[in-house]
C-alpha positions in Angstrom: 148.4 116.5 89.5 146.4 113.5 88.9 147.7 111.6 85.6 145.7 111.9 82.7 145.0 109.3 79.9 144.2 110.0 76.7 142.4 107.1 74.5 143.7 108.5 70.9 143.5 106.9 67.8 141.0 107.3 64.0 137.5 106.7 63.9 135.7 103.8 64.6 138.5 101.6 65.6 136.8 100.6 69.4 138.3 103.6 71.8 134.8 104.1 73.3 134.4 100.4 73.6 138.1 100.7 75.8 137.0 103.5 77.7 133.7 101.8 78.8 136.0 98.8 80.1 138.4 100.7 81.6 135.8 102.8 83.6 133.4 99.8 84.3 130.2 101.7 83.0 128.2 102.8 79.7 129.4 106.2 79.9 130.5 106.7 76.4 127.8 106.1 73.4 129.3 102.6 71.3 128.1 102.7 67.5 129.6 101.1 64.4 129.4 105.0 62.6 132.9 106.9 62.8 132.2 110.0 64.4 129.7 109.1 67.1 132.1 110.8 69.8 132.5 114.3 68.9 133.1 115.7 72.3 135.9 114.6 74.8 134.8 112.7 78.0 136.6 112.1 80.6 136.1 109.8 84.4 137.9 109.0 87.1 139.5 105.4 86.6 141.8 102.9 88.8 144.0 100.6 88.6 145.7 98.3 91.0 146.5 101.4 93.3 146.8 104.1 90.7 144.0 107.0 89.8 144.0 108.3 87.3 141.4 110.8 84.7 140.8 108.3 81.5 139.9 111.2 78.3 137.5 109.4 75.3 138.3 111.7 72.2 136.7 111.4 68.6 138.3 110.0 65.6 141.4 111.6 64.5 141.4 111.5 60.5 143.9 113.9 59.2 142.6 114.4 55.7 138.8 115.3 55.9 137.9 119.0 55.9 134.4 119.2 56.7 133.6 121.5 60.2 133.1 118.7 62.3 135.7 116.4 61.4 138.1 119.3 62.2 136.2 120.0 65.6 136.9 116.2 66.5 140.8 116.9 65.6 141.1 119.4 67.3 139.7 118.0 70.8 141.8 114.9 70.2 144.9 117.1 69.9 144.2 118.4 72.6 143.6 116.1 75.0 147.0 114.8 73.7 148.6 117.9 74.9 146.8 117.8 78.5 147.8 114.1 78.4 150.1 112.1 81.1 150.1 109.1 78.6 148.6 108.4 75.2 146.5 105.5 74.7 147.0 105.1 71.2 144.1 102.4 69.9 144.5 100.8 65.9 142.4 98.2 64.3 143.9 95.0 64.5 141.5 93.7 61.9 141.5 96.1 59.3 145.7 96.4 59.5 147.6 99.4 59.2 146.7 102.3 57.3 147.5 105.6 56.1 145.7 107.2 59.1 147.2 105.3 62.0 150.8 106.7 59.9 149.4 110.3 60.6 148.3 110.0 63.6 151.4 108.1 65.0 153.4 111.3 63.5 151.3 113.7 65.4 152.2 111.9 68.5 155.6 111.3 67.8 155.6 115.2 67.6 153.9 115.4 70.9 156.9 114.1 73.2 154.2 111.9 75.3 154.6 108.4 76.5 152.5 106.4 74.3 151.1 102.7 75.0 150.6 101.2 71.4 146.8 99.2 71.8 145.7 96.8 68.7 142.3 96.1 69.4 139.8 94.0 67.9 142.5 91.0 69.0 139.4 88.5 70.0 141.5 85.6 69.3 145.0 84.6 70.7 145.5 83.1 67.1 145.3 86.7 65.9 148.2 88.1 67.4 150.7 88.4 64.8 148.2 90.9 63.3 149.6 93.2 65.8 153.7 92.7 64.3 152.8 95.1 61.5 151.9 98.1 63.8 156.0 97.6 65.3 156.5 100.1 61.9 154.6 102.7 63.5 157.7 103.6 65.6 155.7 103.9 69.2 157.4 100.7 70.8 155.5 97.0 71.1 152.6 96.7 70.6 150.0 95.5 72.5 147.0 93.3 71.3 143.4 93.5 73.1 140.4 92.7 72.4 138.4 95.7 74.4 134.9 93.7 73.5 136.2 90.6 75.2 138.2 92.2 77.7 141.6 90.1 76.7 144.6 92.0 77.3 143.0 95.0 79.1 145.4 94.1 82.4 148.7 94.2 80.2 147.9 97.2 78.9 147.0 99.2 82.1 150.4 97.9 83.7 152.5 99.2 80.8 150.4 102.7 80.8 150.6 103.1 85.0 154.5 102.2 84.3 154.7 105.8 82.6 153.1 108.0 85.3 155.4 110.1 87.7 156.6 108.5 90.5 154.4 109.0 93.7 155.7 110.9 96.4 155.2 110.4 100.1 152.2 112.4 101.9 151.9 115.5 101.7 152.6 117.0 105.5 149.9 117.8 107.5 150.8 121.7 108.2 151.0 122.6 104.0 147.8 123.6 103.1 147.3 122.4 99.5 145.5 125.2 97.4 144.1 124.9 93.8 143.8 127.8 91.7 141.0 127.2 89.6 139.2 128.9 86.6 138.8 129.5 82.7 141.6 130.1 80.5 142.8 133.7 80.5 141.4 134.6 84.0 144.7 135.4 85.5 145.3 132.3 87.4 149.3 132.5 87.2 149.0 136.3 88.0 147.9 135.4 90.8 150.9 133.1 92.1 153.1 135.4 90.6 151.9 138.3 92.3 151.8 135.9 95.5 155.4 135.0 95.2 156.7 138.8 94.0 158.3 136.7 90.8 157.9 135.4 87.5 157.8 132.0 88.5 154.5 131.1 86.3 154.9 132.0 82.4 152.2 134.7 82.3 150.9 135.7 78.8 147.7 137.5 77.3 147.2 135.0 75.3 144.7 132.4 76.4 146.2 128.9 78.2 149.7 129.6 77.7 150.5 127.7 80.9 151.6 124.0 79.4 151.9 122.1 82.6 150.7 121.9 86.0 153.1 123.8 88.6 153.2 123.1 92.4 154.4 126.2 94.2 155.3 126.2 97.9 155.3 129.6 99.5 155.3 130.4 103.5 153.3 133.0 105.3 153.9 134.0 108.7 154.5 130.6 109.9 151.9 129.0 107.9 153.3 126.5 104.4 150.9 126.9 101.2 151.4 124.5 98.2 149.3 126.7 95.0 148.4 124.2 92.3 148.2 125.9 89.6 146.0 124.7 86.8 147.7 124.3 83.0 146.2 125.8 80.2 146.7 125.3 76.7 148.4 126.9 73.4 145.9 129.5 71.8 144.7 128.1 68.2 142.3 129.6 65.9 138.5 128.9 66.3 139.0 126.4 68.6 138.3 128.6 72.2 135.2 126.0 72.4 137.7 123.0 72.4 140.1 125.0 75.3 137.1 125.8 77.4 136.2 122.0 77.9 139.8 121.1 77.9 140.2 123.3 81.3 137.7 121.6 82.9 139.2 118.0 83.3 142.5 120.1 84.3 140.4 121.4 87.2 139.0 117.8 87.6 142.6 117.0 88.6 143.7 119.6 90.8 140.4 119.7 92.6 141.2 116.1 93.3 144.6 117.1 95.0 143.6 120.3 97.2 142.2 120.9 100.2 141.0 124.5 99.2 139.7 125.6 95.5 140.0 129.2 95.0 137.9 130.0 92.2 139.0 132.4 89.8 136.8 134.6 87.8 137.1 137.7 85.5 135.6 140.9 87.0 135.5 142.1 82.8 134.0 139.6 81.5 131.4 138.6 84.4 130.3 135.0 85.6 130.4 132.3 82.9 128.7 128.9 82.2 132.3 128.1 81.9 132.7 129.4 85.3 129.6 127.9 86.7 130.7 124.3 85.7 134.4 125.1 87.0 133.1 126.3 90.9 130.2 123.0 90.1 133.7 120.6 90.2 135.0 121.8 93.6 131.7 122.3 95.2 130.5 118.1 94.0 133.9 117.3 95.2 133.0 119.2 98.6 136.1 121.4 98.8 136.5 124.0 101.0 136.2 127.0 98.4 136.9 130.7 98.1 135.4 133.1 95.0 137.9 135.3 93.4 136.9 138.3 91.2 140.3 139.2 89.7 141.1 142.1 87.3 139.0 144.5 89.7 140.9 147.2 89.0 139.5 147.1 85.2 136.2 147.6 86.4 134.8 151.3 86.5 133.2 151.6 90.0 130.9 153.5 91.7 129.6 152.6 95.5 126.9 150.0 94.4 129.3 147.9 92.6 130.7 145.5 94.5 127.1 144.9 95.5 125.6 144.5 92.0 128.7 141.8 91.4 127.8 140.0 95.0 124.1 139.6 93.0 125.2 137.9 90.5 127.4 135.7 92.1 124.4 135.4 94.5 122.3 134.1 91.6 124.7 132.2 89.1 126.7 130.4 92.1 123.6 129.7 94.8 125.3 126.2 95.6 128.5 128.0 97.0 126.4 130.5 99.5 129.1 129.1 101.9 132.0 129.9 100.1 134.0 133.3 101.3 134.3 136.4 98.5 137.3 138.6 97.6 137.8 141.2 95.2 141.5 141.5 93.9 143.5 142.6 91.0 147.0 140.6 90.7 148.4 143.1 88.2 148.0 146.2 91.0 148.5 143.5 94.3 144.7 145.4 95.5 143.7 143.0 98.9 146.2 139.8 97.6 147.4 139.7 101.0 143.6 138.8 102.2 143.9 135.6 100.6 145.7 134.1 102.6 143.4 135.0 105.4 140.6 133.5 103.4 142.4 130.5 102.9 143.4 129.8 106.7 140.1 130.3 107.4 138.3 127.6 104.8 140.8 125.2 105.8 140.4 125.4 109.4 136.5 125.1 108.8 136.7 122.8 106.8 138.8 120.6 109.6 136.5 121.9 112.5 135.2 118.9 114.4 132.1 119.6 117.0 131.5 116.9 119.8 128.6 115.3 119.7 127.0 116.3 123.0 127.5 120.0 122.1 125.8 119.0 118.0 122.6 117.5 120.2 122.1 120.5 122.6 122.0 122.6 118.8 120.0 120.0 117.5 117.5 119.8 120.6 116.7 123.8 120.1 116.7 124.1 116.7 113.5 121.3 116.8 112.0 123.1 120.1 112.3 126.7 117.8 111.2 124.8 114.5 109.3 121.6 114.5 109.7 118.7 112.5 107.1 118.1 109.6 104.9 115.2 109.5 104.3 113.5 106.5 100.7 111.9 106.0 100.3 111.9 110.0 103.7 110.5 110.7 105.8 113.2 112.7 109.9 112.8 111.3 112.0 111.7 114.4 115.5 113.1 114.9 117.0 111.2 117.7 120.5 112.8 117.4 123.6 114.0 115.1 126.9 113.4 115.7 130.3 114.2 113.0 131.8 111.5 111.6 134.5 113.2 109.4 135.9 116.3 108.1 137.0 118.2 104.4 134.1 118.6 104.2 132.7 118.3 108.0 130.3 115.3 107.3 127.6 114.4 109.8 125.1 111.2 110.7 121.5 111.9 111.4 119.7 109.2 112.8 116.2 109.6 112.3 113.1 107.4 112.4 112.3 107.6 108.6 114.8 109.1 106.2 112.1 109.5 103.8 110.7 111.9 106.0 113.4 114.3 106.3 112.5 117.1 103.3 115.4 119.2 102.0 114.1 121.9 103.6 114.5 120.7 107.0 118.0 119.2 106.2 118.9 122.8 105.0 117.7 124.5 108.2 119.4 121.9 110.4 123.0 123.0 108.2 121.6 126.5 109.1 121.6 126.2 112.8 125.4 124.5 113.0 126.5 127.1 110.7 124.7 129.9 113.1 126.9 127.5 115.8 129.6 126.6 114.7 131.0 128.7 111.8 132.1 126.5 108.7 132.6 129.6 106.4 134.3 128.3 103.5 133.3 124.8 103.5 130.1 122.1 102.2 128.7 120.5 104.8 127.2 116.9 104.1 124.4 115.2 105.8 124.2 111.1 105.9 120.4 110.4 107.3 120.3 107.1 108.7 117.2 105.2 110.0 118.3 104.2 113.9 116.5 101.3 113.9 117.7 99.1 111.1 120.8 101.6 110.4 119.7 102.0 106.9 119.9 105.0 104.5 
């Protein structure tokens, strides 16, 4: 699993400011008023060779009671939870106070690695501000200044220092699967039922699955590593805060896999949750595989698996390439299948064409279908050839990129796929202009 960062800390003492730094954009809204972040956000960042998902959280202050001050809390503790490492950020300026003590407890509590930042360090002269924080019981700390960018380099050293050593390259013949999907969707029923034990903790009760687990299973030859996605401990009225919380763990996993399998809940029906969670693996360009799970607690007749492949039809369009399979991992009903599903997206999505057999596709799909023209000018497509896979990726060179309208592009992907196959798998499209070899 990818390591995740969590910038931690009370109100209005510069995490968004770090965050922005860290990720090299504007991505997180900077105001002087406590509060401005109420949601968690989260990017992929770098450093030297490390990756890593960097979390903004709002303000943790431990005393307020209105409804959104607690909604803040709550997404900061969790993102704690979900966290790798802590990046806990104090005021150098304003000094110590009573809530960097309460939020230093919380994370004490927590058990995570925690990098001690004192920001607002703009002058080297200002240092021994950062001595009083040593009380706080979370090791040295570490003075910054994120507005000036002083110190940032330290401070990512000591924070990649915590994550988990990396381990060699994953073998080329393990197909590397993540198991992806809302809390409570039967994700580690799945992998249980997969493995015929109770490897995964499996519980009713939403997120119960604290850390990401890497199982390695065989199958008639073939070696499958399942990611499975963690979840969260179930607190009251915050299912909101555990929705968005599952979406950076999917983030991570996605990041690792070579095939997504997308797990939805025949009861409850396709989600905006959902939606967003298949929208990860699909931008990522993953092969990917829908599963309805908990079939066997939907009452059936012999349109019903139809009315379900209309809906997925209509809330999942972007994944028309994606394979479909209708299980229940409490009865074991067509688990076995799986594995055929996933043998297939991964060999599609490895699948490499030569180029002189792409042109003679190319070549009839324009003799059946034309190219449009554009204000007089006729598009060009002088020939296609593959320049990677997972996902297959291709180069059109063409005399006008501008030229090519989606709908074209799409019926070009429509003829390799009559072709060729790709079940399972995005394809992507580069258009280039042959001439000056531009975009």
């Amino acid at each position: 699993m990818q390591p995740i960062v969590a910038i931690v800390g009370r109100p209005n003492v510069g995490k968004s400011t770090l965050f922005n730094r860290i990720i090299g954009s504007r991505m997180s809204i900077v105001e002087d008023t406590p509060g401005v972040t109420r949601d968690r956000l989260y990017s992929q960042a770098s450093w030297q060779r490390h990756n890593f998902l960097l979390v903004d959280t709002g303000g943790l202050d431990m005393e307020s009671e209105d409804d959104m001050i607690r909604h803040i809390r709550n997404q900061a503790q969790i993102a704690i939870e979900t966290a790798t490492v802590v990046l806990f950020v104090v005021d150098g300026k304003a000094g110590m106070t009573d809530g960097d003590i309460d939020a230093a407890n919380i994370l004490r509590r927590s058990g995570k690695p925690v990098v001690l930042a004192v920001n607002k360090m703009d002058d080297i002269k200002q240092e021994t501000l950062a001595y009083e924080f040593y009380s706080l019981g979370l090791g040295d700390p570490v003075p910054i200044s994120a507005a000036n960018m002083l110190g940032l380099g330290d401070m990512l050293d000591i924070i990649c220092d915590h994550f988990p050593a990396e381990e060699g390259d994953d073998p080329d013949d393990i197909i590397k699967v993540a198991i992806i999907g809302k809390p409570n969707v039967g994700k580690s029923s799945i992998i249980n039922r997969i493995l015929g034990e109770e490897r995964v903790i499996v519980s009713d009760v939403a997120g119960t699955t604290r850390d990401a687990v890497d199982t390695f299973y065989e199958k008639d030859g073939q070696k499958f590593m399942f990611i499975d996605t963690a979840g969260i401990r179930r607190r009251s009225k915050i299912k909101e805060d555990i929705e968005k919380f599952s979406l950076i763990r999917a983030v991570a996993a996605v990041e690792r896999c070579d095939v997504a399998v997308i797990v939805i809940s025949a009861e409850e029906g396709i989600t905006d949750q959902d939606t967003k969670i298949a929208g990860i693996a699909h931008e990522n360009g993953k092969a990917c595989i829908v599963v309805t799970n908990k079939w066997d607690a939907v009452e059936k007749d012999n349109k019903t698996m139809a009315k379900y492949n209309t809906r997925l039809d209509d809330e999942l369009k972007y994944l028309f390439y994606a394979s479909r399979l209708y299980i229940s991992a409490l009865t074991g009903q067509r688990i076995n299948n799986l594995f055929d599903e996933i043998k297939m997206a991964y060999e599609n999505a490895s699948l490499r064409v030569q180029t002189g057999v792409l042109n003679e596709v190319l070549i009839e799909a324009m003799a059946r279908n034309q190219p449009p023209a554009v204000k007089g000018v006729a598009l060009k497509i002088y020939y296609i050839t593959q320049v990677s896979i997972k996902p297959p990726t291709f180069i059109l060179f063409v005399n006008n990129p501008e030229l090519l309208h989606f709908s074209y592009r799409r019926y070009i992907e429509n003829q390799i796929r009559q072709n060729f196959g790709f079940k399972g798998t995005p394809i992507h499209f580069i258009v280039r202009n042959r001439d000056n070899n531009k975009k």
